[in-house]
C-alpha positions in Angstrom: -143.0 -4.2 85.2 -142.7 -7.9 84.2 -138.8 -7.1 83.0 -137.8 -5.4 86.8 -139.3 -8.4 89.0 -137.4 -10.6 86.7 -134.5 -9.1 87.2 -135.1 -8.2 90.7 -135.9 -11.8 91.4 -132.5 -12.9 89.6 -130.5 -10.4 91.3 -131.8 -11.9 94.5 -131.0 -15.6 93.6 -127.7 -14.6 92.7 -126.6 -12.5 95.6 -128.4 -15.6 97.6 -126.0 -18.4 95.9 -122.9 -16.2 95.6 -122.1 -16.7 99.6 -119.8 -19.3 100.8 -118.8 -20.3 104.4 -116.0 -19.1 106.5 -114.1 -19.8 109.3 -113.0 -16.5 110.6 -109.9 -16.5 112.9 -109.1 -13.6 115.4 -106.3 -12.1 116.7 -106.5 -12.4 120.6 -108.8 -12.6 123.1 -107.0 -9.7 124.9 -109.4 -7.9 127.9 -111.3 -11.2 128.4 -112.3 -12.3 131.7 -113.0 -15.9 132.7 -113.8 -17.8 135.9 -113.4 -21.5 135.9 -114.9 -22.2 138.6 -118.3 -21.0 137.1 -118.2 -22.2 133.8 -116.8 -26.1 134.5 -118.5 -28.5 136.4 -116.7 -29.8 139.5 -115.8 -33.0 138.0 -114.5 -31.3 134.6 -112.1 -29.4 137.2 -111.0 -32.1 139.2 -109.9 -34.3 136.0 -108.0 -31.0 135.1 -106.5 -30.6 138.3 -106.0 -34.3 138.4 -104.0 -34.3 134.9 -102.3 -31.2 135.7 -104.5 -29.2 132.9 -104.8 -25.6 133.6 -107.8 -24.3 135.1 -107.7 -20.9 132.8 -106.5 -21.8 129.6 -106.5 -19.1 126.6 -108.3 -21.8 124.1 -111.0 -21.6 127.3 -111.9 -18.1 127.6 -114.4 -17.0 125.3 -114.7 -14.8 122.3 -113.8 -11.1 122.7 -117.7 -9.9 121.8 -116.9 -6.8 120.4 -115.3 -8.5 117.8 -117.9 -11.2 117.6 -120.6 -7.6 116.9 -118.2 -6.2 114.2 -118.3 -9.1 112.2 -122.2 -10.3 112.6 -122.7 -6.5 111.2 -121.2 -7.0 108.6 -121.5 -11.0 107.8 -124.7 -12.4 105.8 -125.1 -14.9 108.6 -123.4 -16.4 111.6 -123.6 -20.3 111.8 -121.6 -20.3 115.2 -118.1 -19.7 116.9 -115.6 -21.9 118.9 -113.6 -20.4 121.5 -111.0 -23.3 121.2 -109.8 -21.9 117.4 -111.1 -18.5 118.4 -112.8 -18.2 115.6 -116.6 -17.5 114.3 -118.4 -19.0 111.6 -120.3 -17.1 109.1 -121.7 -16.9 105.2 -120.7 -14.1 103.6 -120.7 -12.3 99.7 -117.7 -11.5 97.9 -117.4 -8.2 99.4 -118.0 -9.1 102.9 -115.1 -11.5 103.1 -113.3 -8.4 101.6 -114.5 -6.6 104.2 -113.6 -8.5 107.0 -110.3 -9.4 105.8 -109.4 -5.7 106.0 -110.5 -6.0 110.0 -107.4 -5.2 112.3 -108.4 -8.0 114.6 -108.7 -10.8 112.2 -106.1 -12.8 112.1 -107.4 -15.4 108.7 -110.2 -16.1 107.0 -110.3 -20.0 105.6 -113.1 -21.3 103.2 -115.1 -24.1 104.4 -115.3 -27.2 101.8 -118.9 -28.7 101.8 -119.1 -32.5 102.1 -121.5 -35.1 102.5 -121.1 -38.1 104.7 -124.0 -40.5 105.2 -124.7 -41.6 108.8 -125.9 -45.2 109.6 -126.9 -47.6 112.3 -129.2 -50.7 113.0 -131.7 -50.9 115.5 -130.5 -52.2 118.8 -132.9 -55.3 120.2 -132.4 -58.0 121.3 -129.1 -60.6 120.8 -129.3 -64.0 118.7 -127.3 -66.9 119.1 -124.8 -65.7 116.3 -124.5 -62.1 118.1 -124.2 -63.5 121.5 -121.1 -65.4 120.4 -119.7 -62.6 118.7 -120.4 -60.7 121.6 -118.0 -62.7 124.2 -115.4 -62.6 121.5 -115.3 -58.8 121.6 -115.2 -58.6 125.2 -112.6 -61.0 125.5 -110.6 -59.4 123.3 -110.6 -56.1 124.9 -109.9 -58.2 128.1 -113.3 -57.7 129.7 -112.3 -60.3 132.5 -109.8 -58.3 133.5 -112.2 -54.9 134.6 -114.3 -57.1 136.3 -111.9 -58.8 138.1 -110.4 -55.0 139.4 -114.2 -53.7 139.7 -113.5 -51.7 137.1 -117.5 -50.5 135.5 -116.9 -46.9 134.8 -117.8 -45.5 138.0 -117.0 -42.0 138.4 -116.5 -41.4 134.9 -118.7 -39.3 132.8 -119.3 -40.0 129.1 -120.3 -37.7 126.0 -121.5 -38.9 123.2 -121.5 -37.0 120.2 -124.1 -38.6 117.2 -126.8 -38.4 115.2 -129.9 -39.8 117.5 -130.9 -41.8 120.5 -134.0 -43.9 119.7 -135.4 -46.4 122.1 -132.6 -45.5 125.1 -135.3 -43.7 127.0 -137.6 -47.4 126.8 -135.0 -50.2 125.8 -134.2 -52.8 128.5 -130.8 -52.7 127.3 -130.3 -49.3 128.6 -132.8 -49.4 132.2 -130.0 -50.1 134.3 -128.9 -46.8 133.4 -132.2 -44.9 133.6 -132.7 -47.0 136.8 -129.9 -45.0 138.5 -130.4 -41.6 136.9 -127.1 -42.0 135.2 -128.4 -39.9 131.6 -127.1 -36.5 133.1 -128.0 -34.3 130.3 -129.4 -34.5 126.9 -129.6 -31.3 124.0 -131.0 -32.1 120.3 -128.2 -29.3 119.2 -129.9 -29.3 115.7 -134.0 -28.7 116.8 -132.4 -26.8 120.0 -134.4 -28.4 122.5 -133.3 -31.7 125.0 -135.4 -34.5 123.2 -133.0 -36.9 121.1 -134.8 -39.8 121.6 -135.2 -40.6 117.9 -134.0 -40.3 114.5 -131.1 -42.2 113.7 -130.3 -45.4 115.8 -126.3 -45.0 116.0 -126.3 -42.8 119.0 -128.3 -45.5 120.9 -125.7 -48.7 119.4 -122.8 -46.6 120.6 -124.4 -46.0 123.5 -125.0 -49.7 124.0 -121.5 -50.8 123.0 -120.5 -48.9 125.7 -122.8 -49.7 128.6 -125.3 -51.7 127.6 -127.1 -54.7 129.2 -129.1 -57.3 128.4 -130.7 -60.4 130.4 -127.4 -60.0 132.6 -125.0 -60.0 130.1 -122.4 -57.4 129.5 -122.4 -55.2 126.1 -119.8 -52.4 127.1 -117.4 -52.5 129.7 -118.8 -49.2 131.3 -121.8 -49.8 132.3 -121.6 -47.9 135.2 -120.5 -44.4 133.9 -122.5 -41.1 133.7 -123.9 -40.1 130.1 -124.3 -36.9 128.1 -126.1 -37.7 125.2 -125.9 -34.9 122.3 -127.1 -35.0 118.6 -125.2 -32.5 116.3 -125.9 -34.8 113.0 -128.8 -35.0 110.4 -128.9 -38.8 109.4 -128.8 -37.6 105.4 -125.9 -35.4 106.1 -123.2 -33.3 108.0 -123.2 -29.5 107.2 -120.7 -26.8 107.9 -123.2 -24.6 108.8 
C-alpha cells in the first residue's frame, strides 16, 4: 500500500512539473460580431476618430469562443487571452500541446520563456534641497516653461499607468490636487482581482508623481492636470507569464 501512494504521489508531481506555458495563436476570428460604440469609451473613440484609427479593427474584436471552449477542454489551465495577437494562454502536458496543435483553427503554438525581473521604487515624500534642484533641471530640460507658457497641463488627456503598486496616492499631498478634482478615474489590482492598489510596491505612485505630481506649489510632472487609470499587473519579487 506504501509502494502505490509513492508512486501515485510521484506520478502526480511529475505530470504537475511536466507542463509548460503557451501562447496559442488562432486562425481567424471569422463570425465575430463587435460594436464599438459599446465596448470603447467616448473619449477612446474620439482619439480614434481623431487619428483616423478605425473604429472596428480585427486586432479589436474579440476571441471566437468556440474556439476559446475547445482549447480550455483540453488545456491543463488557461492563464488568459489577448484579442490583439488572437491568441490564448494556457499550461499544458506533452500531449495536450500535441493535441492542440492538431486543432484545424490554430494557427501556432509558441513556448513562453520564464524570466525574472525585479521591480523597484523609493518612497515618494517630500523634496530636499538637493532634489529640488534636480528637480528644475529636469523640467527645464523637457522645456517645462514652454507648456506653461501655452497652458498646456494635460487637460483632456487620460493616462494609464501600468505598475506594480500605488502606495500613499490615495493620502499623499503630492497627489490631492488630483483626488481634489476626482481625476483617479479607475483603479483594478489585476493580480488580487479587486480595485484596491493602494500599496505594495512604491513605483506606480513615483511614476505617477513624475507625471503629475505636486508639492508646496511646485511642479513634478508636466501633466498635472490629466485623467488617471491606475492598474497593477506586477508582483514586486517578480513578473510571470502566467
Amino acid at each position: 500500500m506504501r509502494i502505490v501512494l509513492v508512486l501515485f504521489s510521484f506520478l502526480l508531481f511529475n505530470a504537475y512539473f511536466s507542463q509548460e506555458k503557451y501562447w496559442v495563436y488562432l486562425t481567424d476570428k471569422d463570425g465575430v460580431e463587435f460594436n464599438p460604440h459599446n465596448y470603447f469609451d467616448q473619449k477612446a473613440i474620439n482619439r480614434r476618430i481623431k487619428n483616423n484609427v478605425p473604429l472596428n479593427h480585427f486586432t479589436d474584436r474579440p476571441l471566437r469562443t468556440d474556439y476559446q471552449d475547445k482549447i480550455s477542454h483540453i488545456a491543463e489551465f488557461i492563464c488568459g487571452h489577448t484579442r490583439w495577437f488572437n491568441a490564448i494562454a494556457c499550461k499544458l502536458t506533452p500531449q495536450q500541446l500535441i493535441e492542440i496543435q492538431n486543432l484545424t483553427f490554430v494557427k501556432e503554438v509558441s513556448a513562453m520563456s520564464t524570466r525574472t525581473v525585479f521591480a523597484e521604487g523609493n518612497d515618494y515624500k517630500e523634496l530636499h534641497k538637493g532634489e529640488q534642484g534636480l528637480l528644475e533641471g529636469q523640467i527645464a530640460s523637457m522645456q517645462g516653461k514652454e507648456f506653461t507658457k501655452k497652458g498646456l497641463t494635460g487637460k483632456g488627456i487620460r493616462i494609464c499607468i501600468i505598475d506594480a503598486g500605488f502606495p500613499d496616492v490615495n493620502t499623499s499631498s503630492i497627489y490631492q490636487h488630483i483626488r481634489d478634482n476626482n481625476r483617479i478615474i479607475k483603479t483594478w489590482d489585476f493580480k488580487k482581482n479587486k480595485p484596491d492598489i493602494y500599496k505594495y510596491s512604491s513605483h506606480g505612485s513615483t511614476v505617477l508623481s513624475c507625471i503629475a505630481g505636486k508639492t508646496d506649489g511646485v511642479f513634478i510632472g508636466l501633466a498635472i492636470d490629466s485623467e488617471f487609470l491606475l492598474a497593477r499587473t506586477e508582483r514586486i519579487l517578480y513578473e510571470g507569464d502566467c
